[in-house]
Chimera marker file (.cmm) of the C-alpha trace (Angstrom):
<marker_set name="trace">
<marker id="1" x="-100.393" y="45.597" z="-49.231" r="1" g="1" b="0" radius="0.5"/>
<marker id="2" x="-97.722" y="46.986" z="-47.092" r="1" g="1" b="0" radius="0.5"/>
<marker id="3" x="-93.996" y="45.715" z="-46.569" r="1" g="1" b="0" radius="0.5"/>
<marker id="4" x="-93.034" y="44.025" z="-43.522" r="1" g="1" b="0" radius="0.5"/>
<marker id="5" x="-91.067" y="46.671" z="-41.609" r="1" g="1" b="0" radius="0.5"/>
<marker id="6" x="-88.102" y="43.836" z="-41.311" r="1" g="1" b="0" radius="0.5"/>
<marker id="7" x="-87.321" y="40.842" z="-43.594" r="1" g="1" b="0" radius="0.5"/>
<marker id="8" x="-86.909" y="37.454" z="-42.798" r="1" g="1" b="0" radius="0.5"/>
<marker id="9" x="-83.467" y="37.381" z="-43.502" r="1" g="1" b="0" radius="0.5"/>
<marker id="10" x="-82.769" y="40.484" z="-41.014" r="1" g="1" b="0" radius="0.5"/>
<marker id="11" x="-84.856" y="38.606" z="-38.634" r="1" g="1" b="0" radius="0.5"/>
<marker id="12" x="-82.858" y="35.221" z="-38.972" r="1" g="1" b="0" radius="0.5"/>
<marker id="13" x="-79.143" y="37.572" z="-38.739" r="1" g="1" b="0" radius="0.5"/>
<marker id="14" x="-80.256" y="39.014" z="-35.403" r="1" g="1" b="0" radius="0.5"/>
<marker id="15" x="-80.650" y="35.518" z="-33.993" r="1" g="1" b="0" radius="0.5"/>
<marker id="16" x="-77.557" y="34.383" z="-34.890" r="1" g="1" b="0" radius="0.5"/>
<marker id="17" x="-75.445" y="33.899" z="-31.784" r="1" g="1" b="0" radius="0.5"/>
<marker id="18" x="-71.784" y="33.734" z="-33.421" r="1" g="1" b="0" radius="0.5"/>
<marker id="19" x="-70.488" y="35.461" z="-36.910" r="1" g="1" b="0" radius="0.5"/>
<marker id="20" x="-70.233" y="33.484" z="-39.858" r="1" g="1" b="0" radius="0.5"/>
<marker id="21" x="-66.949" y="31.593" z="-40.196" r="1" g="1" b="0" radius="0.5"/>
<marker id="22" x="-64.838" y="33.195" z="-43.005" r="1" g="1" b="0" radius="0.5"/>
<marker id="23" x="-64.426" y="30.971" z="-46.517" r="1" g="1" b="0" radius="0.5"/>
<marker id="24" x="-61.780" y="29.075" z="-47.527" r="1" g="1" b="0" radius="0.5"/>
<marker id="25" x="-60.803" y="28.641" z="-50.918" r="1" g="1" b="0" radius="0.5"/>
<marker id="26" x="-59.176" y="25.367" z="-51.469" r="1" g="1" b="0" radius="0.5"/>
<marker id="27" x="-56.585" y="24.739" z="-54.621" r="1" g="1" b="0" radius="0.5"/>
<marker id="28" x="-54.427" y="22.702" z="-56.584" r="1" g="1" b="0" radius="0.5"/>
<marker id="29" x="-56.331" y="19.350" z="-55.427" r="1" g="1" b="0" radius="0.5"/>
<marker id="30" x="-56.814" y="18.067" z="-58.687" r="1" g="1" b="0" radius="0.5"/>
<marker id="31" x="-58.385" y="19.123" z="-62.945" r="1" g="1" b="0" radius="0.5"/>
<marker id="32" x="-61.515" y="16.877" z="-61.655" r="1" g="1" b="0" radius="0.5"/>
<marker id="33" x="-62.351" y="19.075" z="-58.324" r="1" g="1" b="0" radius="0.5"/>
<marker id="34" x="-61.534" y="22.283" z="-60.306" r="1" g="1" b="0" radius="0.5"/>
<marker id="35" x="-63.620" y="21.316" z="-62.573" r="1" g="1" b="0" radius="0.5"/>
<marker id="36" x="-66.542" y="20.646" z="-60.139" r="1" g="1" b="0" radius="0.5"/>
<marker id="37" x="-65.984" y="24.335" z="-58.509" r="1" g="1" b="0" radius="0.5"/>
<marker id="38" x="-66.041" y="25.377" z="-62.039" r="1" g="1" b="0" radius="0.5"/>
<marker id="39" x="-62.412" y="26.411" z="-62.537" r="1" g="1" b="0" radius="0.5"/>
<marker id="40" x="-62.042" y="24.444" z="-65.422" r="1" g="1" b="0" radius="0.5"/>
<marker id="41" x="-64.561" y="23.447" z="-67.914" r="1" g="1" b="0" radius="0.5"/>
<marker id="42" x="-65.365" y="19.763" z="-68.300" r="1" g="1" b="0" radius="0.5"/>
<marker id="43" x="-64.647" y="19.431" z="-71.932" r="1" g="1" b="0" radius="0.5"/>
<marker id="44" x="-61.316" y="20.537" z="-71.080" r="1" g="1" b="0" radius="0.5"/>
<marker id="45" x="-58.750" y="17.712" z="-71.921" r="1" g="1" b="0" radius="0.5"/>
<marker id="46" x="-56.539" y="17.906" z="-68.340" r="1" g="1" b="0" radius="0.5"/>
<marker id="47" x="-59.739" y="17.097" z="-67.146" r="1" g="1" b="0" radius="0.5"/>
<marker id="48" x="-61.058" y="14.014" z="-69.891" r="1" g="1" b="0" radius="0.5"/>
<marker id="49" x="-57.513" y="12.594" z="-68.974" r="1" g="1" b="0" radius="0.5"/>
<marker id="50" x="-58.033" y="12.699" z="-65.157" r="1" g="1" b="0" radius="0.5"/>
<marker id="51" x="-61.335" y="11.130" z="-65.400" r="1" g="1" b="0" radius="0.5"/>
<marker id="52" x="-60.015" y="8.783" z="-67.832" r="1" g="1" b="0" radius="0.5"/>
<marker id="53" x="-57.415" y="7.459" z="-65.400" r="1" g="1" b="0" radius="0.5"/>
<marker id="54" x="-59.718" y="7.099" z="-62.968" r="1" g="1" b="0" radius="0.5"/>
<marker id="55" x="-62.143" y="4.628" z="-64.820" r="1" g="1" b="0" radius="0.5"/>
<marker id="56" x="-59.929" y="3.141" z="-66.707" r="1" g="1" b="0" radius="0.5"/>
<marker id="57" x="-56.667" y="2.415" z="-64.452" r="1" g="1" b="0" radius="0.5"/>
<marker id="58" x="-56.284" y="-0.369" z="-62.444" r="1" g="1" b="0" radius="0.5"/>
<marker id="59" x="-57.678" y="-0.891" z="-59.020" r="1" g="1" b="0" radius="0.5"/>
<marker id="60" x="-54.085" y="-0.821" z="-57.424" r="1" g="1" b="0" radius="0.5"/>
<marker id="61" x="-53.176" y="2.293" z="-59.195" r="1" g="1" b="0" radius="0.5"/>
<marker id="62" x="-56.654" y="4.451" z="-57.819" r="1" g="1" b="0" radius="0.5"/>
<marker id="63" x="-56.403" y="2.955" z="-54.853" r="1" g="1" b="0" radius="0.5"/>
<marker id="64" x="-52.566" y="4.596" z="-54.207" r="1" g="1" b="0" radius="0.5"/>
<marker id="65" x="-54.168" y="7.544" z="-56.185" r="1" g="1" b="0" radius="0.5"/>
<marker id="66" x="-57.057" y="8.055" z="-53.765" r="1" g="1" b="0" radius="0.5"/>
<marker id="67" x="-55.150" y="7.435" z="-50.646" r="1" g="1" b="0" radius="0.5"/>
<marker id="68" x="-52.666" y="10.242" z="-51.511" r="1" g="1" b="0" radius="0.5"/>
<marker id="69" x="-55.630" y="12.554" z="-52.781" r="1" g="1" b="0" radius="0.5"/>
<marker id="70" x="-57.162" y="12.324" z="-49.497" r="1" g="1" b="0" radius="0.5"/>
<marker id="71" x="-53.658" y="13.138" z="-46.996" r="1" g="1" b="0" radius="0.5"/>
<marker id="72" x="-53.222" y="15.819" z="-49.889" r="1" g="1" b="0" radius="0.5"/>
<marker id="73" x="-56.496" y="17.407" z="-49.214" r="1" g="1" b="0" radius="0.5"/>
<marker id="74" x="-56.730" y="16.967" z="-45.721" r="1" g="1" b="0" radius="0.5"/>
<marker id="75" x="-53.416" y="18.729" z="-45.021" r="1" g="1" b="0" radius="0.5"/>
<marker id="76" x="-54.509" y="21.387" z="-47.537" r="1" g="1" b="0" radius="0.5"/>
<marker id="77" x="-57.816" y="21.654" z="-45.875" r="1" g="1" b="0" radius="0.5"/>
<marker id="78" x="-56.188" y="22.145" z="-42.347" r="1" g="1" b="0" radius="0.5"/>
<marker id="79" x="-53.928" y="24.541" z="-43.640" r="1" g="1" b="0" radius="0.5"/>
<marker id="80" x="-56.501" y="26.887" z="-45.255" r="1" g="1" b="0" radius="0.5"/>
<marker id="81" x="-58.082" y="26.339" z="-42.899" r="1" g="1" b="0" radius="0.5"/>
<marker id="82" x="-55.811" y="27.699" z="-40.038" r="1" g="1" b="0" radius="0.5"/>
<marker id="83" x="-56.047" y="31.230" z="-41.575" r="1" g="1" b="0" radius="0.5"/>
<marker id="84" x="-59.714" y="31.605" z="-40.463" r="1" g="1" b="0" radius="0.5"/>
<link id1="1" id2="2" r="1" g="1" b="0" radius="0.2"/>
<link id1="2" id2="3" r="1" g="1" b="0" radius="0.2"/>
<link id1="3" id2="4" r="1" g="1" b="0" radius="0.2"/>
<link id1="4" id2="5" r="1" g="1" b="0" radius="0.2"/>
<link id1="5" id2="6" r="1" g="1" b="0" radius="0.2"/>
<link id1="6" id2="7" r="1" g="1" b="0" radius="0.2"/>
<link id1="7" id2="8" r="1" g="1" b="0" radius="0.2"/>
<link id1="8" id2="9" r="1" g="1" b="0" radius="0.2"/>
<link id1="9" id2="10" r="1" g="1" b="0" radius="0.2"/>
<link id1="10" id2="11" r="1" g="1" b="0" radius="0.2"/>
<link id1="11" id2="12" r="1" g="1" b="0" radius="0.2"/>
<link id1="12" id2="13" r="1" g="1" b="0" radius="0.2"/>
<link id1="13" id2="14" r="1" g="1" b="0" radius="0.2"/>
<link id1="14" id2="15" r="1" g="1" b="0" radius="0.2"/>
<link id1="15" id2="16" r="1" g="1" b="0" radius="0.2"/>
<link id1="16" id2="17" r="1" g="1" b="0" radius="0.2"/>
<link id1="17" id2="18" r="1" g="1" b="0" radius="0.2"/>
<link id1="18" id2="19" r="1" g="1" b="0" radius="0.2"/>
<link id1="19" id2="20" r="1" g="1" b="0" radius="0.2"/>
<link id1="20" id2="21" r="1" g="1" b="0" radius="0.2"/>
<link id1="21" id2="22" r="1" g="1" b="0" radius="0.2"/>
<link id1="22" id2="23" r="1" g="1" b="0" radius="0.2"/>
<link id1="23" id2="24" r="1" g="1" b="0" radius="0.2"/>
<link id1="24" id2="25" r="1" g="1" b="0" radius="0.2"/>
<link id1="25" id2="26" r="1" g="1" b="0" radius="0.2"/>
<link id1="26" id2="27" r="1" g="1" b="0" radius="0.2"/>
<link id1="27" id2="28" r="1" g="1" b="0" radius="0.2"/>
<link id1="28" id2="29" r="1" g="1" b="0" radius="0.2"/>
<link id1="29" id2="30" r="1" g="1" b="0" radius="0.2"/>
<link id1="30" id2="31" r="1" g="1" b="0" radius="0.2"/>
<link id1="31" id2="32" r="1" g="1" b="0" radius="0.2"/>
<link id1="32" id2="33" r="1" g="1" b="0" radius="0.2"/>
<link id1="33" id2="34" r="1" g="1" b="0" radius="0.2"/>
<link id1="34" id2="35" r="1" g="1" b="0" radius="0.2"/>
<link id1="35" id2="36" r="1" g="1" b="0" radius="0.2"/>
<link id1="36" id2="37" r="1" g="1" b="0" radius="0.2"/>
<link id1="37" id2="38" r="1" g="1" b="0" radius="0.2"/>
<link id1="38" id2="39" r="1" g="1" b="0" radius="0.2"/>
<link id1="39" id2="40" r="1" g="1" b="0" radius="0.2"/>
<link id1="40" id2="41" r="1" g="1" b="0" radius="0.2"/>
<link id1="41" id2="42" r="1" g="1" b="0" radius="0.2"/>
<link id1="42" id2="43" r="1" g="1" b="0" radius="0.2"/>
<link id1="43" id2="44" r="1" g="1" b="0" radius="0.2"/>
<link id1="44" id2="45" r="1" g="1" b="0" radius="0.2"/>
<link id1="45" id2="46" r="1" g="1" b="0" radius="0.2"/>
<link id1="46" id2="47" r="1" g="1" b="0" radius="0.2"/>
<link id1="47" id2="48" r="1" g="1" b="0" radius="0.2"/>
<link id1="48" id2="49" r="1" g="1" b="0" radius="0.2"/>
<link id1="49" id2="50" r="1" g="1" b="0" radius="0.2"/>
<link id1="50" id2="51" r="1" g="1" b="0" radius="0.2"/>
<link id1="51" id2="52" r="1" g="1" b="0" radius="0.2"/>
<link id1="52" id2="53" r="1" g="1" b="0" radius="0.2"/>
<link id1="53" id2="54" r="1" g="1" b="0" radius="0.2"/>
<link id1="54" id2="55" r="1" g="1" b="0" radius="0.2"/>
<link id1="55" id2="56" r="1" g="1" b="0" radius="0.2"/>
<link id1="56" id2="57" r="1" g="1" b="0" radius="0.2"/>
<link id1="57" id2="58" r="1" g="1" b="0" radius="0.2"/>
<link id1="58" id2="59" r="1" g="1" b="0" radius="0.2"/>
<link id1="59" id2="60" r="1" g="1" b="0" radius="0.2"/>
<link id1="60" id2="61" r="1" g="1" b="0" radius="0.2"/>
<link id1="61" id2="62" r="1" g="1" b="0" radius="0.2"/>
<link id1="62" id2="63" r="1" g="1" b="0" radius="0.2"/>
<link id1="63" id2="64" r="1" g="1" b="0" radius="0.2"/>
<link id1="64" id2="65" r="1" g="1" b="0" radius="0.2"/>
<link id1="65" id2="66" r="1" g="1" b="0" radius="0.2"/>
<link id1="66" id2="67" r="1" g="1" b="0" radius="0.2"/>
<link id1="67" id2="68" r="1" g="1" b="0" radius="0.2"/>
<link id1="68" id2="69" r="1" g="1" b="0" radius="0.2"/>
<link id1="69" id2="70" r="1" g="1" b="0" radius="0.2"/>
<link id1="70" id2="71" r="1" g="1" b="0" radius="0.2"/>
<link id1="71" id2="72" r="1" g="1" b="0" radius="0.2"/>
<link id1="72" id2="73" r="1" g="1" b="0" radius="0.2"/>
<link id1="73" id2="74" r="1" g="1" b="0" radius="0.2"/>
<link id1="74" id2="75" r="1" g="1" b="0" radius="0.2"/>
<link id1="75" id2="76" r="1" g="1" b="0" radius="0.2"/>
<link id1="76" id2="77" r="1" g="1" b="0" radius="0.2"/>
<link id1="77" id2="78" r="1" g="1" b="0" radius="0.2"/>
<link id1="78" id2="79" r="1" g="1" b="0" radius="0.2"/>
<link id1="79" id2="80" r="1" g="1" b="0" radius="0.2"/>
<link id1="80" id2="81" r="1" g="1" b="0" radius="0.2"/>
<link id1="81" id2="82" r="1" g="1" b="0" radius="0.2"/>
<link id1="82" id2="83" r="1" g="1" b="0" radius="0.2"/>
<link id1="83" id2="84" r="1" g="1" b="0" radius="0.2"/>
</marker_set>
């Protein structure tokens, strides 16, 4: 049996109408997202005490928690984001 002359995957890049929009690597949000980009290892204690806090804590304490997690991220996000 003989080879295709072009893959599949050269076939689907010459269809492609626009380039690929460059990465972004996004930091500092928190031990629990490095941990699920594996930066950190989930045994690691910063991260047991994060996830502690958050199932343990009260609800008025995540709540303010969350909140400024997500105007932290989204402002990080933008910025990184920018340098595309």
């Amino acid at each position: 049996m003989k080879p295709p002359a072009v893959t599949r995957f050269e076939e689907i890049i010459d269809i492609t109408p626009f380039p690929f929009p460059g990465a972004v690597e996004v930091t500092g949000l928190g031990n629990i997202s490095d941990a699920l980009v594996g930066r950190l290892a989930w045994d690691s204690l910063v991260v047991q005490e994060e996830a502690k806090f958050w199932l343990i804590a009260n609800w008025q304490e995540v709540n303010n928690s969350y909140s400024s997690f997500k105007v932290k991220a989204l402002t990080t996000i933008k910025r990184c984001w920018g340098w595309v």
